[in-house]
C-alpha positions, 0 to 999 in steps of 0.5 A: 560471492555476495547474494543479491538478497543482501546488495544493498546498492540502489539505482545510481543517478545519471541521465534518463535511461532510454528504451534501447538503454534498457534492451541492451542491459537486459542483453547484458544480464542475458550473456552475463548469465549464459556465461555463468551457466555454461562455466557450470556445467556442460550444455548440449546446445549451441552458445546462440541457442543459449543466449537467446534462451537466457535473453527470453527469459531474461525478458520474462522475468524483468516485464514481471517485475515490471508488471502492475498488478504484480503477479510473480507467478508468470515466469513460472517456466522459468526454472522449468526451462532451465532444466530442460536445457540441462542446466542442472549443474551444482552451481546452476541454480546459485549462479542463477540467482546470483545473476538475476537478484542483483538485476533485480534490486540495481537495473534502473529499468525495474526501479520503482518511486514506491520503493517495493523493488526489493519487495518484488525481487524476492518474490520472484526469485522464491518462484523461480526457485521453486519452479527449478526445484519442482521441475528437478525432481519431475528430472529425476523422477523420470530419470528414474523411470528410465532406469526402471525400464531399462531394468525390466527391458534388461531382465525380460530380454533374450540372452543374446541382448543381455550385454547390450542391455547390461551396457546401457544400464551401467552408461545410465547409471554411471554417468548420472548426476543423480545419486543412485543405489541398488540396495536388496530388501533389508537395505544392504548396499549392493551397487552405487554410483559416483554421484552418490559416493561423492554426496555422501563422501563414502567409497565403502559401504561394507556392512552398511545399510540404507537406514545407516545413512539417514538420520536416526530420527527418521530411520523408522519412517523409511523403514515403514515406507520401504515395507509397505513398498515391498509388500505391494501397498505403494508403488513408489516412495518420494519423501524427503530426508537428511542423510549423513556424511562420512564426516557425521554431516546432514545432507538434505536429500529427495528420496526415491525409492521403487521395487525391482522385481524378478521375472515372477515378480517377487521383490528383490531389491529396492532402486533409490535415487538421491537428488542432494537440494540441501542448497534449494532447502537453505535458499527456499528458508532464506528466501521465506524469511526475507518474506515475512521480515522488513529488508531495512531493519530485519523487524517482522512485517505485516504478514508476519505480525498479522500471523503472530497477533492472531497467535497473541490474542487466543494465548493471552491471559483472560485477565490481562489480555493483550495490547495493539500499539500502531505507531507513526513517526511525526514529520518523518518526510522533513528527515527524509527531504531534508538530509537524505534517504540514507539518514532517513533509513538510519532513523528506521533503523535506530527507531526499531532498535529502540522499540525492541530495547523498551519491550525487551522485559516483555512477551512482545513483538515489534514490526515494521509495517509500511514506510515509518509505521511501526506496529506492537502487540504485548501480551500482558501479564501482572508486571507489564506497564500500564499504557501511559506508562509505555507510551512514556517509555516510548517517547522517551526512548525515541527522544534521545537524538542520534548523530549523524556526522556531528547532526543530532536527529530525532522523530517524536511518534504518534501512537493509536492503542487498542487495549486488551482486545477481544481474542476472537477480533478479526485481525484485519479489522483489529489493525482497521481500529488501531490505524483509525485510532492512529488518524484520530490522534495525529489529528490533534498535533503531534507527539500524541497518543489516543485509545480505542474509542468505539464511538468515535470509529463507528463516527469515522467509519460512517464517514468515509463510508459516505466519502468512498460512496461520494464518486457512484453518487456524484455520476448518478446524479444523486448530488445535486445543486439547490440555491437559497436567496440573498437578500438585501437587509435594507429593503428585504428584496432578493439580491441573488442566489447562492448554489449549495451542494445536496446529496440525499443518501439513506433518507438522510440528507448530506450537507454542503459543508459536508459533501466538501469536507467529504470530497477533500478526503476523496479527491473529488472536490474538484469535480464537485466544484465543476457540478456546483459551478455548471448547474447553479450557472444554468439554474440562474440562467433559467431563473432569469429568462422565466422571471425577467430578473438579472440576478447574479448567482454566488458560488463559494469555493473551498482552499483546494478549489480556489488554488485550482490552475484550471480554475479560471479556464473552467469559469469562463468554459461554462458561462460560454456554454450556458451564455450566462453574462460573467457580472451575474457569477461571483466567486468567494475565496476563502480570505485564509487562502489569499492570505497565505499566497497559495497556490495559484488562488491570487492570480485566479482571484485577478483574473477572474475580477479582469474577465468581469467577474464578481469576486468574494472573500470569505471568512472576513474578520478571521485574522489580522491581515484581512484587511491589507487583503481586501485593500490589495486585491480587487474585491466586490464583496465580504463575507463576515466570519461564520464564528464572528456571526455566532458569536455576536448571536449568542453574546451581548457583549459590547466590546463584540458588536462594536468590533464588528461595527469597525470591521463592517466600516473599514470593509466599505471604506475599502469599497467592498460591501458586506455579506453576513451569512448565519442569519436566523431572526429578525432582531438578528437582521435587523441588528446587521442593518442598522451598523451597515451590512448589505445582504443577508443569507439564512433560515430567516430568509429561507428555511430550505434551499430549493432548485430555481427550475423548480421554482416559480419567480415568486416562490419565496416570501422573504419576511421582512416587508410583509410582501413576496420579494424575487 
């Protein structure tokens, strides 16, 4: 029969299966198992009272495995149960698992997108199995009380109960499928049952022993233990053993051994019991490599590796040391989508093939880690490569295409190195270091490999420390909104505010640009866009009533914001709310984004233009089609690329200002006015001016940024005219 640890079928397509669906599945694995397990051995309950116990327990083990967190411990009293019902047969527990494992990996009620199905499958069945198995020898352990008792009742009792006594003994220790033995105290075999015949394939123990029997290498120790038992230092003996066949073969056995006293109680004989779990042994070892190994390519997993690298860094050579490679297939989903998971596996397969064929020469060991992530640890020595030339020898190994039915495909990897680590690393932060080492390469394309940078992690690390703070700060109202002028560059008058992100953490104060960048790898830049939106609405507002102006307020959105398709509904809410008129809120788009189509970023763009809104892209200058954009859509205003700003900055080049003197032009031809943001002095203003930009933003114009309601209408002194200006 094939194990279930092996199927390796996965959940068939068809139709969505319903909750009744799922019920009488679990009814069917149910009968299917009571099936298998009365054919194995004899069960003193009705075929009612079994289903029903198979289907709780079904029940049991599936809303475990279906269980998020997965916690594989609650069917413990699985295997106790099956026990106690007798289900004890040589067969019980095979057939068992047999039952249970292939439900497990093919019921498409416990299939799982994350695909850790398998994952959980094992865990589950290790449990189980130790549970039958612990619960087993509690089994025999009080079976063996049993017959202890009925020993000492039997010595103790009057002559006239002597037969009766005699008789229940021999029925107990006859009809026992347990092994059980009766040996005197130098381990001569004086009575055994039919159980243990048959484990040990022996009818004659004529001139025998216990310590005969067992394996020679662990004859000493029984024969310390059973001394100490003799001479009244212990009072039983459970130990595990090998015991050997007829036929020379090892049998694995649970051993238990107590002393038979007379009436005077002096020793004279020792009462062994022998439970054969040489099946339990070989699926307990199955089941603990199936653990710590990868089910597709067999490599060792994280756990394994995690293990191994500790191992490798305390033994590696001072001189030498070792070194961690983290690898990552490049664009491995387009395999994977494009011709299927099958072919997708059969990559992984080859991959880790591959990996081992280049660190055959070497004292190293290749692992799996999660979907197409491989991971090394060479512990190295005088001839080992140095690291170019092992990632060459990756790359090239991994660059040879394999055919799949006339297809040749390949995967290029990413690598993140750590060299020759120190070997008191803590391992978890060990792996930390290579996985951002990792990140850092992929960033520049593909097919690249980078080394352990210590300043640049420590850069990293700060970081996402600040992206993994952003949510407490964000609902503790430590992110806030301030606002900075745009000014006409004609007269120097105030021609709007513009809301910008301020997160004040640590003393140190966070940027707008970075709070976004921040937010994108978080996922709260949508919820940053509805803070920015709905505070810098209401500071307007405020700043309005207070100062009889009717400023508009812009606010500039990031790709992911503008694709939103919440995002017009989100507007519209909050101008209700707060009863800000729609021509005083414009919002800019990134012109990359309108460009490319993405998302929902042009109907938003229409739509929030139709609802009176003002509308503004962004980054104007930066490509070829910015024009055709500006043309197209319905666009008030354009705001000059920030490099283009710098550049003309800090180059005299004519050929850049008159560049930009044509992109001005055409903007205005187009009916949009222009923004220029970057402004820092007034030769910088001026020159804008004079080749026809319309606002300005910039320290020029306000070195900081500040909270309109906490501002009076005059607080800022725009240079320009020598006068204040709102």
């Amino acid at each position: 029969m094939t194990s279930p640890l092996h199927d390796s079928s996965r959940v068939p397509a068809g139709p969505a299966r319903t909750p009744a669906d799922h019920a009488r599945a679990r009814v069917k694995v149910a009968r299917k198992w009571a099936y298998l397990i009365s054919s194995s051995t004899y069960l003193p309950l009705s075929q009612q009272e079994i289903d029903q116990a198979m289907h709780e327990m079904v029940d049991v083990v599936f809303n475990a495995a279906l269980r998020d967190p997965f916690n594989p411990e609650e069917i413990i009293g699985v295997g106790a149960r099956l026990v106690d019902m007798r289900c004890t047969g040589p067969t019980s527990l095979r057939r068992t698992i047999d039952v249970l494992g292939k439900a497990l990996l093919t019921e498409p009620e416990l299939y799982r997108i994350d695909g850790k199905q398998d994952e959980r499958a094992v865990q589950l069945l290790g449990v189980l199995a130790s549970d039958y198995l612990e619960s087993t020898r509690q089994f025999v352990f009080t079976q063996q009380e049993d017959i202890k008792e009925a020993l000492v009742r039997a010595g103790s009792d009057a002559q006239r109960q002597m037969r009766a006594t005699e008789a229940r003994f021999d029925a107990v220790f006859t009809s026992s499928p347990t092994g059980i033995a009766i040996v005197d105290l130098a381990g001569g075999f004086v009575r055994t049952n039919t159980s243990l015949d048959d484990m040990l394939d022996r009818q004659d123990y004529a001139g025998l022993t216990l310590f005969d029997v067992v394996d020679p290498d662990e004859v000493p120790f029984l024969k310390a233990a059973c001394k100490d038992l003799a001479d009244g230092w212990a009072e039983r003996l459970h130990q595990q053993r090998r015991l050997l066949r007829s036929d020379g073969e090892a049998v694995r056995a649970s051993l238990s051994v107590t002393v038979l006293r007379d009436n005077g109680s002096t020793p004279t004989h020792f009462l062994v019991t022998v439970q054969d779990v040489t099946e339990m042994s070989l699926l307990q070892g199955q089941l603990s490599h199936q653990s710590l190994h990868d089910v597709l390519t067999g490599l060792p997993n994280r756990q394994y590796f995690s293990t191994r690298l500790e191992s490798v860094l305390r033994q590696a050579n001072p001189e030498t040391g070792a070194t961690l490679y983290h690898l990552d297939l490049d664009a491995f989903s387009m395999i994977t989508d494009g011709l299927g998971r099958q072919v997708g596996d059969r990559v992984l397969m080859n991959a880790a093939q591959r990996l081992k064929a280049v660190l055959a020469g070497e004292n190293a060991m290749v692992a799996r880690f999660d979907g197409d992530e491989f991971a090394i640890i060479v512990e190295n020595s005088d001839t080992t490569p140095d690291v170019v030339s092992m990632v060459a020898s990756i790359n090239e190994e991994l660059a040879e295409p394999i055919y799949f039915e006339g297809r040749g495909v390949a995967a290029s990897v990413s690598i993140g190195i750590v060299h020759r680590p120190p070997a008191d690393s803590d391992i978890t932060e060990l792996l930390r270091t290579a996985d951002m080492t990792l990140r850092r390469a992929k960033a520049n394309g593909r097919r690249q490999w980078g080394l352990f940078d210590a300043s640049a992690d420590a850069l990293d690390r700060s970081r996402f420390s600040l992206s993994a703070q952003m949510p407490g700060a964000l609902e503790m109202g430590e992110i806030t909104v301030v606002c900075r002028p745009l000014v006409r560059l004609a007269d120097s008058s105030v021609a709007g505010f513009e809301g910008l992100l301020h997160w004040e953490h640590d003393g140190e104060v966070i940027s707008h640009a970075d709070c976004l960048e921040l937010a994108e790898q978080t996922g709260l830049i949508l919820p940053l866009r509805d803070t920015l939106l709905e505070d810098a609405c209401k500071q307007i507002h405020s700043w309005n009533t207070a100062s009889g102006a009717d400023l508009p307020i812009v606010i500039d959105l990031t790709a992911n914001q503008a694709c939103d398709p919440d995002l017009v509904g989100v507007v519209l809410l909050y101008l209700e709310q707060i009863g800000l008129r729609p021509g005083l809120l414009q919002i800019g788009v990134p012109v990359s984004v309108l460009l490319a189509d993405r998302g929902e970023s042009v109907d938003n763009f229409r739509m929030l233009a139709e609802n009176g809104i003002g509308t503004a892209v962004h980054g104007f200058g930066s490509a070829a089609g910015d024009i055709e954009c500006i043309e197209d859509l319905p666009t008030g205003s354009a705001r000059i690329a920030p490099r283009l700003v710098e550049r003309q900055r800090s180059s005299k080049s004519t050929l850049i200002a008159r560049t930009l003197t044509d992109l001005v032009e055409v903007a205005k031809l187009a009916g949009a006015s222009v923004t220029v943001d970057g402004i820092e002095t007034a030769e910088q203003a001026d020159w804008w001016r004079e080749i026809g930009a319309d606002t300005a933003l910039g320290r020029y114009f306000a070195p900081e940024p500040a909270d309109l309601r906490e501002l009076a209408p005059s607080s800022w002194n725009i240079p320009g005219t020598g006068s204040t200006r709102r």
